[in-house]
N, C-alpha and C positions, 0 to 999 in steps of 0.2 A: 512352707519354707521356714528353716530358721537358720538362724546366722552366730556358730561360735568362733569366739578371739580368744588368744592366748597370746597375752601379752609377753612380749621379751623386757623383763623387766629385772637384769643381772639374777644376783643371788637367789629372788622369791618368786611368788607364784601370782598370776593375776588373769584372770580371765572373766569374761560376759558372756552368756546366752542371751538373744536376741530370741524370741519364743517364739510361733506361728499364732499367738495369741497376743492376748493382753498383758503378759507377763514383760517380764525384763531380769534378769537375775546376774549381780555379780559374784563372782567365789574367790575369797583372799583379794588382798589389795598386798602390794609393795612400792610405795609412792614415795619420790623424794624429789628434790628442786630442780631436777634435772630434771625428769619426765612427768610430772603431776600435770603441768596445765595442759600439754598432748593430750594425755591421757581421757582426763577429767571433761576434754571438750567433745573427744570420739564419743566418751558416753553419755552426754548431755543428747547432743547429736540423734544417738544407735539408739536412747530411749524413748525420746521425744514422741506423744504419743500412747505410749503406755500406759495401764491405769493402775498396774500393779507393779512392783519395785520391791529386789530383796537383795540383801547381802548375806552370803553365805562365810561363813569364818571356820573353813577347816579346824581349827586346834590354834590356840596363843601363843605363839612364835610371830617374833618380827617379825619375820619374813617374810607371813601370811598377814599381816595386819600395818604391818610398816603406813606411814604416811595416813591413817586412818581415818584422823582429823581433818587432813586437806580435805577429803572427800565427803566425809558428813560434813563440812563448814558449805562446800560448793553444792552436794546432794543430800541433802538433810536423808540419813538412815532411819525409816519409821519402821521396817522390819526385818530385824535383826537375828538372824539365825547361826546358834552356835550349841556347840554339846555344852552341855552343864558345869561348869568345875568354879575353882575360887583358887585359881592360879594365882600364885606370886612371883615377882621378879627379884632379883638383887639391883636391878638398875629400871628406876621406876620410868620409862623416858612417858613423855607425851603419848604417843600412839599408845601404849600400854593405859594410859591413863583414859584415855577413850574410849577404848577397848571396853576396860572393866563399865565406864559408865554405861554403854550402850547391851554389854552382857546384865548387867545388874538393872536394867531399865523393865520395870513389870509392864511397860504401853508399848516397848519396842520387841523387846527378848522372846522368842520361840525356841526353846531349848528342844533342838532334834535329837534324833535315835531310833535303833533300826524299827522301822515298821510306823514311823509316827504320820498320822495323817494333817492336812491342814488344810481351808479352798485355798483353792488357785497352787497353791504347790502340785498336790497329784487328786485333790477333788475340783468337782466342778461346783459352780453355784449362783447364782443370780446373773444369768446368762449369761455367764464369763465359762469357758474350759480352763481345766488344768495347765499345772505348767511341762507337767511330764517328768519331774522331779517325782524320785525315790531315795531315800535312806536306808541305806543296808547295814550302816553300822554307824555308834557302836551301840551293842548290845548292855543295856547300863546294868543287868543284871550278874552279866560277865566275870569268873574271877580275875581273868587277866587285864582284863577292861577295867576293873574294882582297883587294880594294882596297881596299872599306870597311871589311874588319876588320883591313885594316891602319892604318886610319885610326881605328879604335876602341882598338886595344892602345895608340896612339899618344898617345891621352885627346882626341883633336881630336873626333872626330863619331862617333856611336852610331845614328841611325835609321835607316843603311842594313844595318845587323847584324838587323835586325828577322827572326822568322820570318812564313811564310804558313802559317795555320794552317784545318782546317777541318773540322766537325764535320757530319756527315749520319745522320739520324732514318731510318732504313730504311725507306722506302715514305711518307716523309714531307719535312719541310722541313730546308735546310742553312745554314751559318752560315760566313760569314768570317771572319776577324782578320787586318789587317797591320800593326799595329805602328802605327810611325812612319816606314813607307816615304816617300822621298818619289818626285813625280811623275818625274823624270827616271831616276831608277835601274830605277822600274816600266817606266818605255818602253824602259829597253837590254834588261832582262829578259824581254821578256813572250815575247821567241821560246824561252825557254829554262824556262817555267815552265806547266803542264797546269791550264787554265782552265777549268771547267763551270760550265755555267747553277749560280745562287745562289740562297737565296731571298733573304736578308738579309745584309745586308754591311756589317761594320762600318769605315766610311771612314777612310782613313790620318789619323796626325798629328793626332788628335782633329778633325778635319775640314775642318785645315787647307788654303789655298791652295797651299800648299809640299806637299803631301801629296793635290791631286786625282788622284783615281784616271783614268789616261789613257782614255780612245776605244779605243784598243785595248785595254785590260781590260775597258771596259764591256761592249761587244759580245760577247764572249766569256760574264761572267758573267752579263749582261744580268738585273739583279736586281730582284725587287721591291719592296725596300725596302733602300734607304741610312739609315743612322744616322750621323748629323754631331754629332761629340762637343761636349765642352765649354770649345775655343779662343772666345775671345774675336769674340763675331759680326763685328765690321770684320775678323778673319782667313780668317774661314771661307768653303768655297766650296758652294754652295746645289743644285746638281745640279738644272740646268733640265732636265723633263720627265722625270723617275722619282721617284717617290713618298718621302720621307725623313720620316724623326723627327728632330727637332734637341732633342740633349740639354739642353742647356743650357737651354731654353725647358722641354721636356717634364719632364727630371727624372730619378728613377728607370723602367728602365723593364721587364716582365717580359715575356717571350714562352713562352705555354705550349704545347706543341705537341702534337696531339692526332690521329692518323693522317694527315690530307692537309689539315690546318686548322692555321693558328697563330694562337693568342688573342691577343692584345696587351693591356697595359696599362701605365701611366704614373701619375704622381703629378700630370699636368698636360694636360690632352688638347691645350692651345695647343704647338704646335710639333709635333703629330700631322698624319697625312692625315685628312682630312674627307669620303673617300667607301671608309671601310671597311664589311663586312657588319657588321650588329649582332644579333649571335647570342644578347643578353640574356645572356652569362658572367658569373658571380657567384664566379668560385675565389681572386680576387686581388680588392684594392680599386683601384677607377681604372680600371674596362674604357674600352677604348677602341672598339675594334673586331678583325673579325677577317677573316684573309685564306685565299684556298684557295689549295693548294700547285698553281707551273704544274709541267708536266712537266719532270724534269729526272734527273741521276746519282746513285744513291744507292750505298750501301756494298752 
């Protein structure tokens, strides 16, 4: 069993894996005075226990790293996972500033990219299992990969620096993240990046138009549920005919996974699907409904 959140945290991205192991992993933070100590205490809480702890940092956008400092002050970050670059800002704030220390820290920093191995991410090792964690991009040999992070050290544009990140439940269901990829960098790439059926896929660019996941990723991941973040609905694009949760609507929302079943639940059923099984789950408040895993790749 493992237990993913996806935090409703406005503009940015923030979510936890809760592992079937010894892991604990968060991906992006956007923390500010209003929801950090909620937050901060779910995950004190969801990890308690764990023997292994990571943060994952999509790409260097506020967004994804906002409040960053609340949370290594409260969870001290000793393993810090992030793509490579030497971004700069025009507006140097705090979060940024912690950011770079903990990307620039040689005891914390694991500079990911597709194919990198690590234990406990996706090896095993002194009898601890994997966390199930894959990196499928980026490709750091890449020309267009080479371009956008030359465009990020540059301080001009950051959401093509994004990783592809992806987590699979052994004999169970798997999970996407891309960042803040957008559409057109996903279609020069897609010959150069290792697609499997999904079950859940969390859409680029908080769900944005600038960020639809192309026809040729679709077919490839061909998923059963899209989650469209919480960009501003006149941005977002709706993904006619595949099943979606639109955060913004829905809210907080938890997916608990449970051998070849994923429970769902939400703080708002509005902006859910309306034709899940209803398995009557009482482990989370807000059930929504629940889905069976189709066939697909697992670790």
């Amino acid at each position: 069993m493992s237990v993913i959140k996806s935090f409703a945290v406005g503009s940015g991205d923030m979510f936890y894996i809760k592992h079937n192991s010894a892991n604990f992993t968060i991906i992006d933070c956007d923390l500010c005075e209003g929801n950090a100590d909620q937050i901060i205490k779910e995950l004190k809480e969801q990890s308690a226990g764990k023997e292994i702890t990571r943060f994952i940092c999509t790409h260097p956008d506020e967004d994804h790293f906002g409040g960053i400092e609340r949370l290594d002050d409260a969870m001290p970050i000793v393993n810090f996972y992030v793509v490579k670059n030497q971004a700069v800002k025009d507006e140097d704030t705090v979060s940024f500033q912690r950011y770079c220390q903990l990307r620039d820290d040689p005891k914390k920093a694991f500079y990911i990219y597709k194919g990198c191995k690590r234990r406990w991410m996706n090896l095993e090792g002194d009898g601890r299992s994997s966390s199930g964690i894959q990196v499928l991009w980026p490709d750091t040999s890449n020309a267009h990969f080479k371009e956008a992070l030359a465009a990020c050290e540059a301080g001009e544009h950051f959401n093509n620096t994004s990783a592809v990140v992806r987590y699979s439940l052994n004999g169970g269901a798997s999970f996407l993240w891309l960042g803040d990829l957008e559409t057109e960098f996903m279609e020069n790439i897609v010959d150069h990046i290792q697609l499997d059926k999904t079950t859940v896929v969390f859409a680029a660019h908080h769900g944005r138009a600038t960020g639809k996941i192309p026809n040729s990723w679709l077919e490839k991941l061909d998923p059963q549920i899209i989650v469209i973040g919480e960009a501003p609905k006149r941005h977002l694009h709706y993904y006619t005919g595949y099943q979606t949760i639109t955060q913004n609507t829905a809210g907080n929302i938890t997916f608990d996974l449970v051998g070849d079943r994923v429970h769902i639940y939400a703080d708002n059923k509005n902006g859910c699907p309306d034709n899940l099984t209803d398995e009557g789950q009482t482990k989370f408040d807000g059930y929504v409904g629940s889905i069976t895993v189709e066939t697909e790749y697992t670790l």
